[in-house]
KESEVEX-530275 format. One record per residue: residue in one letter; x, y, z of N, C-alpha, C, O in turn. Coordinates in pm, 1 decimal. Each point is the difference from the previous one (the first is absolute). Last residue first. Layout:
<pts>
<"A", <X, Y, Z>, <X, Y, Z>, <X, Y, Z>, <X, Y, Z>>,
...
</pts>
This chain:
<pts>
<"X", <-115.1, 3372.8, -1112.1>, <120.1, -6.8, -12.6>, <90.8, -45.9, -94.4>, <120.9, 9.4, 21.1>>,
<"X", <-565.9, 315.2, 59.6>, <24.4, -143.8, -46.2>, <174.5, -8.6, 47.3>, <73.2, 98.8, 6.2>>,
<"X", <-475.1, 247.0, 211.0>, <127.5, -25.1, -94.1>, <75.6, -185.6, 9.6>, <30.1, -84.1, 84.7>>,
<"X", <-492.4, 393.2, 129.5>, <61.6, -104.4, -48.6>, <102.0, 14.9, -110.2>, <-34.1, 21.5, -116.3>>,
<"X", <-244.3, 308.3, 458.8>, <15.3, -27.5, -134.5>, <70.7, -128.5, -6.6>, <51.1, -0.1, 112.0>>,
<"X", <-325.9, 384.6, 219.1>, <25.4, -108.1, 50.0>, <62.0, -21.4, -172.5>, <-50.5, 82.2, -76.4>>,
<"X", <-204.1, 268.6, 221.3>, <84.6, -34.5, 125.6>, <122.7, -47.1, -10.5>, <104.0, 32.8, 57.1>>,
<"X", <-418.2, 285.0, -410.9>, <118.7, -135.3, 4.4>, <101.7, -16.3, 113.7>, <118.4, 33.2, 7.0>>,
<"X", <-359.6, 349.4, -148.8>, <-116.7, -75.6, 26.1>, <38.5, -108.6, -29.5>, <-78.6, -66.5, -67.4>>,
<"X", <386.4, 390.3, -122.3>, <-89.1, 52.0, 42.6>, <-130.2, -152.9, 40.1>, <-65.4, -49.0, -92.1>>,
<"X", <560.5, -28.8, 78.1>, <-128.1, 22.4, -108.1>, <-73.4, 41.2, 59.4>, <-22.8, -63.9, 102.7>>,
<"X", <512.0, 119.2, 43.4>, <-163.5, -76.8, 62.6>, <-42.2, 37.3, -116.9>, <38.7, 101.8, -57.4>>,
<"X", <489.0, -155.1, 10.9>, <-76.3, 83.4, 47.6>, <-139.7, -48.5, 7.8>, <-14.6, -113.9, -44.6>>,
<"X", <535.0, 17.6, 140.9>, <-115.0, -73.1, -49.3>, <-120.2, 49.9, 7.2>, <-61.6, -23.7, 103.8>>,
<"X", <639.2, 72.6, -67.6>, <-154.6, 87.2, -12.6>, <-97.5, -124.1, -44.8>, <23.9, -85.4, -85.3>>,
<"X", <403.1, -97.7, 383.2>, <-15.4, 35.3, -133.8>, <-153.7, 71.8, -12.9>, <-96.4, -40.9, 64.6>>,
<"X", <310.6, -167.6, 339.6>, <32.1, 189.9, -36.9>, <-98.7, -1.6, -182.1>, <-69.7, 89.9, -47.0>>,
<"X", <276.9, -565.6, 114.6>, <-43.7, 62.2, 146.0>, <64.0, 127.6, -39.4>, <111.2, 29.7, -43.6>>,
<"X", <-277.3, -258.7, -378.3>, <53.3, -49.8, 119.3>, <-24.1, 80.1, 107.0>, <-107.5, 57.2, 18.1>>,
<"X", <-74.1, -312.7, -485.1>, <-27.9, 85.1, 75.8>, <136.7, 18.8, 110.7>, <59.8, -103.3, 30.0>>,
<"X", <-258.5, -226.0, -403.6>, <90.9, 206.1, -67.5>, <-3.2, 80.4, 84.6>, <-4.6, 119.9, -27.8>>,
<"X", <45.8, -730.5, 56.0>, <-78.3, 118.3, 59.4>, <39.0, 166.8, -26.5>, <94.2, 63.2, 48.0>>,
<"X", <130.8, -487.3, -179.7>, <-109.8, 64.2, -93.8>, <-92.9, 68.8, 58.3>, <-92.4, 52.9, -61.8>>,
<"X", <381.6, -278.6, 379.3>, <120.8, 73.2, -124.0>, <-98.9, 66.3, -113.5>, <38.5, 107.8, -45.1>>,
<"X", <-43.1, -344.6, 550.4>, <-110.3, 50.4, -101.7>, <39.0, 86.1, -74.9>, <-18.5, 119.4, 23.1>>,
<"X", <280.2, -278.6, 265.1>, <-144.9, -78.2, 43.3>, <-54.8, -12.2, -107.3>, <-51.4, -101.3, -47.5>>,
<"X", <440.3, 349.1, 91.8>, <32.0, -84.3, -45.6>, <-121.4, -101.0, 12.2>, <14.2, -111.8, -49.4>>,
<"X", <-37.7, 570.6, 140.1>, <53.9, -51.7, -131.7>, <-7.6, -98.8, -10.2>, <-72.9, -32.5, -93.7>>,
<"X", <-55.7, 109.6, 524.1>, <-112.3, 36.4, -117.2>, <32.3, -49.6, -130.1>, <-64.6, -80.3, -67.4>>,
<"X", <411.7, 46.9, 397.8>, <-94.9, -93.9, 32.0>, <-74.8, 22.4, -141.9>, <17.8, -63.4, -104.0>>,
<"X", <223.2, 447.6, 192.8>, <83.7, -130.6, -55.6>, <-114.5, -102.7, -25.9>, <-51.0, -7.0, -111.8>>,
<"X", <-127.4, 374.3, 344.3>, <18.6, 52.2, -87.9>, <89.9, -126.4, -106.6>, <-42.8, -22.2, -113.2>>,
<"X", <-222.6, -127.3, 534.0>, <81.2, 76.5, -1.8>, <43.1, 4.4, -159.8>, <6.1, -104.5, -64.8>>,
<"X", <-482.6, 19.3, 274.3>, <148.6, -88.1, -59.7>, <74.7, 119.8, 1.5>, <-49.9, 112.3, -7.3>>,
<"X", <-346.0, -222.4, 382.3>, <53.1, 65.1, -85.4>, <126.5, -21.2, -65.5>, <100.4, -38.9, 59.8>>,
<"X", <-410.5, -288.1, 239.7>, <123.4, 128.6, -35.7>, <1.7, 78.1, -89.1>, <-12.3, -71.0, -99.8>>,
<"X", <-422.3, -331.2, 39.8>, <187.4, 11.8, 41.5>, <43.8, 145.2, 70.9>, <-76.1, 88.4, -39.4>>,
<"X", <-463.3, -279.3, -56.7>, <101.8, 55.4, -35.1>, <151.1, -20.6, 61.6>, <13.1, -13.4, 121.7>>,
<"X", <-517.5, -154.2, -249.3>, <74.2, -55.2, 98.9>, <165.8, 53.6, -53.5>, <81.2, -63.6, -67.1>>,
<"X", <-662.2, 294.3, 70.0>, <111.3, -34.9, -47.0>, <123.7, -84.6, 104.9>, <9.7, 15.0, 121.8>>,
<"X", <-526.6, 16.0, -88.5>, <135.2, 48.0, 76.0>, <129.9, -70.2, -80.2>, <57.7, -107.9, 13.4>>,
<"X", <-585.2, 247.6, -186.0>, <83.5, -107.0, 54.4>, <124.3, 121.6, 70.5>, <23.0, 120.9, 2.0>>,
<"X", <-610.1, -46.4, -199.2>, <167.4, 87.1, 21.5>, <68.3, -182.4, 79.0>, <-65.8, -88.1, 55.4>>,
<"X", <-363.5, 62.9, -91.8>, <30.5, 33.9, -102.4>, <145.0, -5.6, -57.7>, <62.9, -59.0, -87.8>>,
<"X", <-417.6, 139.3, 433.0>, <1.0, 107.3, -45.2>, <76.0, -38.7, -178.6>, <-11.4, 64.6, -104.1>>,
<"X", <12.7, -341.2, 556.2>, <-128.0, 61.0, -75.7>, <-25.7, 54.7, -109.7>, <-98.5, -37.4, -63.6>>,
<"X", <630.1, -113.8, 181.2>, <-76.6, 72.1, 24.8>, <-184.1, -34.8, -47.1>, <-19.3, -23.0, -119.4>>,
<"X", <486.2, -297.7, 94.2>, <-118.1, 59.9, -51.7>, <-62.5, 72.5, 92.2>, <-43.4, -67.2, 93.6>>,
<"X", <571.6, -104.3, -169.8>, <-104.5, 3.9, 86.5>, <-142.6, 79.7, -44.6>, <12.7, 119.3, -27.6>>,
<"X", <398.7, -424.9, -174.4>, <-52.0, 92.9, -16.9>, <-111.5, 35.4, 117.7>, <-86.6, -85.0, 20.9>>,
<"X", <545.3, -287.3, -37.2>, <-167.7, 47.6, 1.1>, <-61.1, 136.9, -24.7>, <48.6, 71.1, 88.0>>,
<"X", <429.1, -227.9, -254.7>, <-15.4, -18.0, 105.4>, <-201.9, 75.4, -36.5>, <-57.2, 74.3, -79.7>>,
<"X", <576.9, 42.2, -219.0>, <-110.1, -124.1, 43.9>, <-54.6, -32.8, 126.5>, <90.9, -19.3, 80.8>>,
<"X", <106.9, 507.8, -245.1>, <38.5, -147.4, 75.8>, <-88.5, -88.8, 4.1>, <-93.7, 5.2, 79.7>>,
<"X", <289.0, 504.0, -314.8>, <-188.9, -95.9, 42.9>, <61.6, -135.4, 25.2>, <69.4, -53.6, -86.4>>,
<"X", <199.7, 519.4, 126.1>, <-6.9, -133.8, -42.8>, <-104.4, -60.5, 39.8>, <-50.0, -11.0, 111.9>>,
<"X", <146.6, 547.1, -136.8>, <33.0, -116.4, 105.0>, <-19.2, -125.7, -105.9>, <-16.0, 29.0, -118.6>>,
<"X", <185.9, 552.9, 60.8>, <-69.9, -160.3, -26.8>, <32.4, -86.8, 33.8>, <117.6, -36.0, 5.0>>,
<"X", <-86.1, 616.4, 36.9>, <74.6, -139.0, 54.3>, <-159.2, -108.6, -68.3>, <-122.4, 12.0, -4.8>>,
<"X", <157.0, 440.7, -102.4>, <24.7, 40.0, 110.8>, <62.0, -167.4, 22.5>, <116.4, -1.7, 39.9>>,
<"X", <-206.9, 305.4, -491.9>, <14.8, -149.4, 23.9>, <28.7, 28.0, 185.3>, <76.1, 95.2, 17.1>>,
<"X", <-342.1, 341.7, -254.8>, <118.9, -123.1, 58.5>, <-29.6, -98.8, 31.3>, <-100.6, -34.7, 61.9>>,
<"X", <-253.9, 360.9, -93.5>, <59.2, -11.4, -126.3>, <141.5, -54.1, -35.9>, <42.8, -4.0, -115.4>>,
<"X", <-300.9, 26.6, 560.5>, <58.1, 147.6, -25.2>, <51.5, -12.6, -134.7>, <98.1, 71.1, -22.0>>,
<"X", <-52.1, -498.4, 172.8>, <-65.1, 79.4, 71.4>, <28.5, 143.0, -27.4>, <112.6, 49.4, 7.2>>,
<"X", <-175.5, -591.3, -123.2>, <52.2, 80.5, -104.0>, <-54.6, 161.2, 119.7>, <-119.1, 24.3, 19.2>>,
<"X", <255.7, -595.6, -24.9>, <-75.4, 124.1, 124.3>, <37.6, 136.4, -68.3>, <115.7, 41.3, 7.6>>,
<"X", <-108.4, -630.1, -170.8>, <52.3, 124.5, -10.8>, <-86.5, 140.9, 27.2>, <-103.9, 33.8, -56.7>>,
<"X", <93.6, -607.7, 82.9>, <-49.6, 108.5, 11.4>, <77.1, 116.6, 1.2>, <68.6, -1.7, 102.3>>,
<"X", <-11.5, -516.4, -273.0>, <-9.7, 76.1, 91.8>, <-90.2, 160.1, -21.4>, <-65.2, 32.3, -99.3>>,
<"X", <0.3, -494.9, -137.1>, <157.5, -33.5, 72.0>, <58.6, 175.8, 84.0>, <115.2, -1.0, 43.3>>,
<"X", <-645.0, -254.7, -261.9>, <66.2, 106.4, 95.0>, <139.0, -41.5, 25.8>, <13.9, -88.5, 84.4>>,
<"X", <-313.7, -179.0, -265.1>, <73.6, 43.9, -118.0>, <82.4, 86.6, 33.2>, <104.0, 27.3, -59.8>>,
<"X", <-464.1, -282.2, 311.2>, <69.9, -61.8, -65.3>, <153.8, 76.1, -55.4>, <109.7, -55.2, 8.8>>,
<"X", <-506.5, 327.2, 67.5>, <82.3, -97.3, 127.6>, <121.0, -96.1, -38.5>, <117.2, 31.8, 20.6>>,
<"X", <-488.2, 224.6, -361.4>, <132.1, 27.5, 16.6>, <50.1, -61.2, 129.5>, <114.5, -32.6, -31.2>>,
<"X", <-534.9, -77.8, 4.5>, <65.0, -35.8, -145.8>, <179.3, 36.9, 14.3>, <96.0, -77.1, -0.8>>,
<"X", <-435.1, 242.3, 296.7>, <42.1, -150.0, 8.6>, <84.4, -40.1, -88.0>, <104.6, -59.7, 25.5>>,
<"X", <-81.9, 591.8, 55.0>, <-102.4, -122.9, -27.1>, <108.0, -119.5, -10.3>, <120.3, -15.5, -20.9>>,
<"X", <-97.4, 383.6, 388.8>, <70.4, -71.2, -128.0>, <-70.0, -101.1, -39.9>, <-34.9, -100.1, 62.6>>,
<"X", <62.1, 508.7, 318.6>, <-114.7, -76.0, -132.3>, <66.2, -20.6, -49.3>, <74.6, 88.4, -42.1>>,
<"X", <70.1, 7.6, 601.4>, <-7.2, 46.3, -153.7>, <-85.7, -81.5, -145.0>, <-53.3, -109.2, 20.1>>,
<"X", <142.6, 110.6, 539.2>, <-89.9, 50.0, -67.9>, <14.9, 65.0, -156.9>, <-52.9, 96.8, -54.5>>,
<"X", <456.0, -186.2, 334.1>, <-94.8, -36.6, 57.9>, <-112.4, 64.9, -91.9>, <28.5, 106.6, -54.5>>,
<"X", <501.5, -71.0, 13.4>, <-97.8, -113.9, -75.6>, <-122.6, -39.1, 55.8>, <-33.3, -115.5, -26.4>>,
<"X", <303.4, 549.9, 117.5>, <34.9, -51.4, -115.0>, <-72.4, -108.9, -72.6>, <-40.0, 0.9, -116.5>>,
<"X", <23.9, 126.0, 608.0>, <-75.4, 115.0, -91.6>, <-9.8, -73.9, -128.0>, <-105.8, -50.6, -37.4>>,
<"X", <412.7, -175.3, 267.1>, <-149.9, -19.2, 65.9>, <-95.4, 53.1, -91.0>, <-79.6, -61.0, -71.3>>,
<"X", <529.4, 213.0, 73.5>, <5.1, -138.8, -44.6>, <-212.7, -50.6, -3.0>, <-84.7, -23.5, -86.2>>,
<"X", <255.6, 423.9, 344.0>, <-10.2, -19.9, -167.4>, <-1.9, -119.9, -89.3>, <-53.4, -5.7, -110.7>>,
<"X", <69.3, 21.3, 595.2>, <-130.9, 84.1, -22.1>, <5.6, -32.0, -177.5>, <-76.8, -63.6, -72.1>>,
<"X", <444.9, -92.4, 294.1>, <-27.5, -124.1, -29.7>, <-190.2, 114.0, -65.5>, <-71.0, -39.9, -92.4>>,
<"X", <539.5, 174.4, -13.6>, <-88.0, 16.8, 81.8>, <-90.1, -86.0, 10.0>, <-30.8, -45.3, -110.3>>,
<"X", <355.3, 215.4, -253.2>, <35.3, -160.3, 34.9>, <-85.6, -3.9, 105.8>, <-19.4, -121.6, 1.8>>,
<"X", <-33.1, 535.5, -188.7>, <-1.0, -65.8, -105.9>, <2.5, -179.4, 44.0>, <-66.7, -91.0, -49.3>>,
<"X", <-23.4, 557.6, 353.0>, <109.9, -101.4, -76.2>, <-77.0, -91.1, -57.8>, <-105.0, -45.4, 45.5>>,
<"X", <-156.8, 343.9, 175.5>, <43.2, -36.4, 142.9>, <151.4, -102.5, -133.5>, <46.5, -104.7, 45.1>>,
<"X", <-431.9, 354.7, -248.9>, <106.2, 92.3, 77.7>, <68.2, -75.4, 104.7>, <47.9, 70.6, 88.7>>,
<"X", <-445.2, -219.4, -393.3>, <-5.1, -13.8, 180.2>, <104.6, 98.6, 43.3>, <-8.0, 45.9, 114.0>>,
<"X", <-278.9, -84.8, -610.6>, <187.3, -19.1, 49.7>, <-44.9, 34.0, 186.6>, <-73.4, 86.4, 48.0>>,
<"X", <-353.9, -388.6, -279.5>, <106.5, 161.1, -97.9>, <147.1, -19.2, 83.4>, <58.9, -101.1, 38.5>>,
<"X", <-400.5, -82.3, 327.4>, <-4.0, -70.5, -175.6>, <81.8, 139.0, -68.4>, <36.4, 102.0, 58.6>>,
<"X", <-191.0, -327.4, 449.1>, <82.0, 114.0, -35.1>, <-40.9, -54.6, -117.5>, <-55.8, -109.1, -11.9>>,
<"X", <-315.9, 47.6, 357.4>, <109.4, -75.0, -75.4>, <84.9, 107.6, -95.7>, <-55.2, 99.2, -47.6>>,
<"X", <-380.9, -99.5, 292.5>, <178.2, 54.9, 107.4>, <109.6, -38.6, -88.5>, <119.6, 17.8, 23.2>>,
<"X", <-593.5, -42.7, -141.6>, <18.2, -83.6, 90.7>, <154.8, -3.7, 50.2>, <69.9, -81.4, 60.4>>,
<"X", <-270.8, 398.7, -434.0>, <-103.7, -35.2, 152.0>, <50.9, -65.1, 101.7>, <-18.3, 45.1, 113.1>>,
<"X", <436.3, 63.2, -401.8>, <-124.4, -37.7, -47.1>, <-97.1, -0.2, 86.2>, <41.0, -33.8, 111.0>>,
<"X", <432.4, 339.8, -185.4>, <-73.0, -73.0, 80.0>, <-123.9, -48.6, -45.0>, <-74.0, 87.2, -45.7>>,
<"X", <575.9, 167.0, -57.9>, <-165.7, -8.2, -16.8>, <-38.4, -91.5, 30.2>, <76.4, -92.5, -27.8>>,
<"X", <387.0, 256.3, 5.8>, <-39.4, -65.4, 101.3>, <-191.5, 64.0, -17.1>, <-60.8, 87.2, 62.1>>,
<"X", <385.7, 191.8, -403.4>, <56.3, -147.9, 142.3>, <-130.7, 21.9, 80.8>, <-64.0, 101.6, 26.7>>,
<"X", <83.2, 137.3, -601.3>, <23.2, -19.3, 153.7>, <10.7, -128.0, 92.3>, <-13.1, -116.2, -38.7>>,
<"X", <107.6, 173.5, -459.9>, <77.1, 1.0, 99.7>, <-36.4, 54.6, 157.0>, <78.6, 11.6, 94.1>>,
<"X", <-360.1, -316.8, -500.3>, <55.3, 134.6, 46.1>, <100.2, 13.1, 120.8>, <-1.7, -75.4, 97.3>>,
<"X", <-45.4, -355.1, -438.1>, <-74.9, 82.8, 117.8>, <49.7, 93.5, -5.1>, <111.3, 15.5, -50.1>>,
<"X", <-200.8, -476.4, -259.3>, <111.2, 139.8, -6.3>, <-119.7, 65.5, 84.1>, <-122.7, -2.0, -10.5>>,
<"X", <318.0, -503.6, -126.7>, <-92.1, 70.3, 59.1>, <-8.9, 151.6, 43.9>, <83.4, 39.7, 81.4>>,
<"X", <110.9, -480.4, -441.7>, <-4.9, 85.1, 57.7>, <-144.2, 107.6, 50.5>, <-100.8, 36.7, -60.5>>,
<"X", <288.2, -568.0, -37.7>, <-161.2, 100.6, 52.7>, <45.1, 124.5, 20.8>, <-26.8, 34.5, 115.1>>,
<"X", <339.9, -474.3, -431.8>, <-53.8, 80.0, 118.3>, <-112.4, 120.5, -13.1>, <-42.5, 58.2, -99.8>>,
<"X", <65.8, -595.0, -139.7>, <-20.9, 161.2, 38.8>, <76.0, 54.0, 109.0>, <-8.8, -57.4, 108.5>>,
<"X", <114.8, -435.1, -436.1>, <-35.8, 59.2, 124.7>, <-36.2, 141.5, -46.6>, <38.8, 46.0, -107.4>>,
<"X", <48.3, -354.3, -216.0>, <87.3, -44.0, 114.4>, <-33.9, 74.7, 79.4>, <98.0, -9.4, 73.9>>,
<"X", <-393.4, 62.8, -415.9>, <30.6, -160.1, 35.9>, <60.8, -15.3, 113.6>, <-43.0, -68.4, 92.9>>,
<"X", <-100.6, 479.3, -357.8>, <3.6, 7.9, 140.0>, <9.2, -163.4, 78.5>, <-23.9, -29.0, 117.3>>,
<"X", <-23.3, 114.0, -630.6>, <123.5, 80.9, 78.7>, <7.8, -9.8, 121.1>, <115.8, -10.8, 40.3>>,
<"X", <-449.2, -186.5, -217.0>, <128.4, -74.1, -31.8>, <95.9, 62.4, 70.7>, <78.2, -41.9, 85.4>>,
<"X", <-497.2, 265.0, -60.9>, <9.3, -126.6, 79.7>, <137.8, -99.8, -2.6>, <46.7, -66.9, 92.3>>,
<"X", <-182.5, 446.9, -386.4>, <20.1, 66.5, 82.5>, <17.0, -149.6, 109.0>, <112.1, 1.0, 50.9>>,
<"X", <-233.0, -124.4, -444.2>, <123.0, 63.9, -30.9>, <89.4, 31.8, 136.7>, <113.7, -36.7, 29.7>>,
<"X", <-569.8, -54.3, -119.8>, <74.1, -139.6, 87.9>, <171.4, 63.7, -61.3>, <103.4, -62.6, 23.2>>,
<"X", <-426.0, 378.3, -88.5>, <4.0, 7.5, 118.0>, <57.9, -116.9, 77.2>, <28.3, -10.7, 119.3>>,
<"X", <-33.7, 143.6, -588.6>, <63.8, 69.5, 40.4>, <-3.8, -30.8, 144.1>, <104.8, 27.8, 58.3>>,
<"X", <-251.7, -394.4, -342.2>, <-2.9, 125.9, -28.3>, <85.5, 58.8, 125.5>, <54.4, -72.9, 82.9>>,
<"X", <116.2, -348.6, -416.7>, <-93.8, 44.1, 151.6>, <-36.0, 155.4, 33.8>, <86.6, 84.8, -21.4>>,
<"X", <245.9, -182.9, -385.8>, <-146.1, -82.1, 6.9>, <-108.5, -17.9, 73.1>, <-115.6, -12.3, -40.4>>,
<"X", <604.3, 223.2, -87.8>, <-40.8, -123.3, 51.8>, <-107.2, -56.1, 2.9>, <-9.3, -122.4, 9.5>>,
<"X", <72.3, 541.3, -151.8>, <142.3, -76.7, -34.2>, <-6.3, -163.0, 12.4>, <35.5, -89.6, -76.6>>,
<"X", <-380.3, 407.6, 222.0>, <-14.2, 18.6, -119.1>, <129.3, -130.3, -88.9>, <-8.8, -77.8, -94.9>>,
<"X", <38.1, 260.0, 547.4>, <-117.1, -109.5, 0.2>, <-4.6, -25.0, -151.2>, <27.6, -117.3, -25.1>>,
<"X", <270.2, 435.3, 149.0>, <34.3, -109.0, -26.4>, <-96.9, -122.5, 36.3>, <33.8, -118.1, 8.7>>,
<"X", <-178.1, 599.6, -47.2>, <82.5, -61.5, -113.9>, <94.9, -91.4, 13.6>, <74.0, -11.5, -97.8>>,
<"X", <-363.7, 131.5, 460.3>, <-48.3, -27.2, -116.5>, <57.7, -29.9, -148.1>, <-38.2, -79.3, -86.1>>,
<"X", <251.7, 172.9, 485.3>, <-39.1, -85.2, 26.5>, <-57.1, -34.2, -130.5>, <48.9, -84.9, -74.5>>,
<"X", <294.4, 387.6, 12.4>, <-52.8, -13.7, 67.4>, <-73.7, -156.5, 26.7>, <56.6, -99.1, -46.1>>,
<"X", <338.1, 258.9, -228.4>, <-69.2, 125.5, 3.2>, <-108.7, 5.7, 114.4>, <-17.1, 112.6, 46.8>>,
<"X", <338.4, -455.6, -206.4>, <-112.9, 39.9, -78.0>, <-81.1, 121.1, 32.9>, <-102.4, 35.5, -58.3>>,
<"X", <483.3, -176.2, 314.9>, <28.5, 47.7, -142.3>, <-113.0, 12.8, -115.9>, <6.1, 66.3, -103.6>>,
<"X", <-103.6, -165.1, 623.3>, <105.5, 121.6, -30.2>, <18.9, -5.2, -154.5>, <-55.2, 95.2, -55.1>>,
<"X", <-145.3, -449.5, 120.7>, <-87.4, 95.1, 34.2>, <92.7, 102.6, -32.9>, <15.4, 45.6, -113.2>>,
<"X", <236.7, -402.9, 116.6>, <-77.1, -8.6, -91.0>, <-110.5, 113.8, -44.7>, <-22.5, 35.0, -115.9>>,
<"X", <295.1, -138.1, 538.4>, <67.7, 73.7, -80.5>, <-70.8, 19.0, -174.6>, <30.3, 93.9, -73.7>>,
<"X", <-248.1, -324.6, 477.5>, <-6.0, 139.3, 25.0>, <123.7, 61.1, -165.1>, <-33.4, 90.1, -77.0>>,
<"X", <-52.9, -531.8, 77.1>, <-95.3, 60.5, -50.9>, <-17.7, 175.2, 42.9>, <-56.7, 89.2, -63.2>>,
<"X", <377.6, -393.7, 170.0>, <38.9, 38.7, -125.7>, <-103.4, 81.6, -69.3>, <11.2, 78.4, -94.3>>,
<"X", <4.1, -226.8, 557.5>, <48.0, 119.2, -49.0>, <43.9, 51.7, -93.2>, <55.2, 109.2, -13.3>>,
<"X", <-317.3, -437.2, 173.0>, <-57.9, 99.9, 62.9>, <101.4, 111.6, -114.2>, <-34.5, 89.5, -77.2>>,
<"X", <203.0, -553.0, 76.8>, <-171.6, 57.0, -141.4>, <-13.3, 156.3, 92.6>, <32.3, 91.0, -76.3>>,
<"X", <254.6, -290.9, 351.6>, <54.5, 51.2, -137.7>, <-86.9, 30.7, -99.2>, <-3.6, 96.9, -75.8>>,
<"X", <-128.0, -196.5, 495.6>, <38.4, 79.1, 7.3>, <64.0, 16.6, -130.9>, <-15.1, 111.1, -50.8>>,
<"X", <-170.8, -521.9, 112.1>, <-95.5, 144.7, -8.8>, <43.0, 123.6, -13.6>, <-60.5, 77.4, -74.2>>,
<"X", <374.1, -491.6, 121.4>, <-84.4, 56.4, -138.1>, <-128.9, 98.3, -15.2>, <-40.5, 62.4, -98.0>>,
<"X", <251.6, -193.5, 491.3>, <124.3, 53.0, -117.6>, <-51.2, 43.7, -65.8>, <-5.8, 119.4, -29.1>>,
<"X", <-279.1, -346.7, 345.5>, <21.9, 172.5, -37.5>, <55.0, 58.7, -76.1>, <-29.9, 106.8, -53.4>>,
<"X", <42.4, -612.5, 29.5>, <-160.5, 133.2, -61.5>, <26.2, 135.4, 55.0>, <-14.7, 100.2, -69.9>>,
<"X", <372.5, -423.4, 237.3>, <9.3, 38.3, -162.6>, <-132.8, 78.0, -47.1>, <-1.8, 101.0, -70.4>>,
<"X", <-22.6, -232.2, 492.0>, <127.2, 102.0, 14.1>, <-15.0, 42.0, -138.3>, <-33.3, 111.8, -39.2>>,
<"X", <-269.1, -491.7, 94.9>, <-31.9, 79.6, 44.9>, <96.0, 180.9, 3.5>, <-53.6, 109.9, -14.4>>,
<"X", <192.0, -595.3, -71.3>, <-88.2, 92.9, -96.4>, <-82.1, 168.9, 52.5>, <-6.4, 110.8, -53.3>>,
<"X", <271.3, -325.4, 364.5>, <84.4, 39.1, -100.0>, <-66.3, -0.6, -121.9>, <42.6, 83.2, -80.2>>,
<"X", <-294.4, -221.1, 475.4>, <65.7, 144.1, -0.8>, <112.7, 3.9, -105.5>, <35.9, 117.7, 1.8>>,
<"X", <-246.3, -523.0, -43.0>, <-68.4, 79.6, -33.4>, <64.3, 131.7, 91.2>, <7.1, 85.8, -88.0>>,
<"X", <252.7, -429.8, 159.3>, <-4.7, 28.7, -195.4>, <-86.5, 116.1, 6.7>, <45.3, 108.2, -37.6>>,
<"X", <3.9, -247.9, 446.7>, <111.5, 68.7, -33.9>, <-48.7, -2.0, -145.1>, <-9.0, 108.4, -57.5>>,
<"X", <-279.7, -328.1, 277.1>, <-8.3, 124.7, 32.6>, <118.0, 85.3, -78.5>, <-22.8, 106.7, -57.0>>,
<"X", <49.0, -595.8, -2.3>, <-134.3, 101.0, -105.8>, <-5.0, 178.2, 56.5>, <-5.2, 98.0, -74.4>>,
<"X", <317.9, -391.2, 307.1>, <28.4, -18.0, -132.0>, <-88.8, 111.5, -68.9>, <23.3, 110.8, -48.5>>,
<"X", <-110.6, -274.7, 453.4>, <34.7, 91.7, 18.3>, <68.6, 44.9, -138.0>, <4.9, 121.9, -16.1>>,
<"X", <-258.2, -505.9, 79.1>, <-82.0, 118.8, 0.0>, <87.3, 126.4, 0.0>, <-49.0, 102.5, -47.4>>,
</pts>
């Protein structure tokens, strides 16, 4: 039995390989065709399993807040920037309690990036582990530390983002998904 386990995590190792590489030939595919739609056109699937390929090997969630500290929900709970540090256990807390991520995307989440005041402010790592369900909906993200500026690179090398970098709010856009 222990035979089979080991084979199947090593098929298993090799399908990400390979997700992640389709992910990203197809992201580089997009980029040169000009867009989604014109490389749906290229290929054949429309533009939105286009948008699904690309995002094969994972998302991050960037989440973009204003720069005031330490706001508070009805129920005492800190959420936005707490002002108390970045590594804090308040911020840490703030960071992954009560947030919306559709179901769909869970799976796909490999971290979160804290966009504050139109800045990359720090991104954590989505960690395998239970999701906690709110009523409401909302889960508890199962976040890491914060990566340190090296870490990030080397974590996540097709991520166009880094720490400080401008990232500005769409008007009426908390929340966005970037493919990796």
């Amino acid at each position: 039995m222990r035979d089979l386990l080991d084979r199947l995590r090593t098929i298993e190792a090799r399908q990400e390989a390979l997700r992640e590489e389709h992910a990203a030939v197809t992201r580089t595919i997009v980029a040169r065709a000009g867009g989604a739609g014109q490389a749906a056109a290229l290929l054949g699937p429309d533009p939105r399993t286009v948008r699904a390929h690309e995002r094969a090997a994972g998302v991050v969630m960037a989440v973009h807040r204003g720069g005031r500290t330490a706001k508070a929900a009805p129920d005492g709970r800190l959420h936005g920037e707490t002002g108390q540090g970045e590594d804090s256990p308040a911020q840490r807390d703030a960071d992954r309690t009560r947030s919306a991520v559709a179901r769909g995307k869970r799976p796909l989440l490999r971290a979160v990036v804290h966009v504050v005041g139109g800045r990359v402010a720090r991104v954590r790592e989505a960690r395998g582990g239970q999701w906690q369900e709110g009523t409401d909906g909302r889960g508890v993200l199962p976040l890491g530390p914060p990566l340190t500026p090296g870490y990030l690179a080397d974590r996540f090398p097709t991520l166009p983002l880094a720490i400080g970098d401008p990232r500005p709010t769409v008007r009426g856009g908390i929340r966005e998904y970037i493919a990796l």
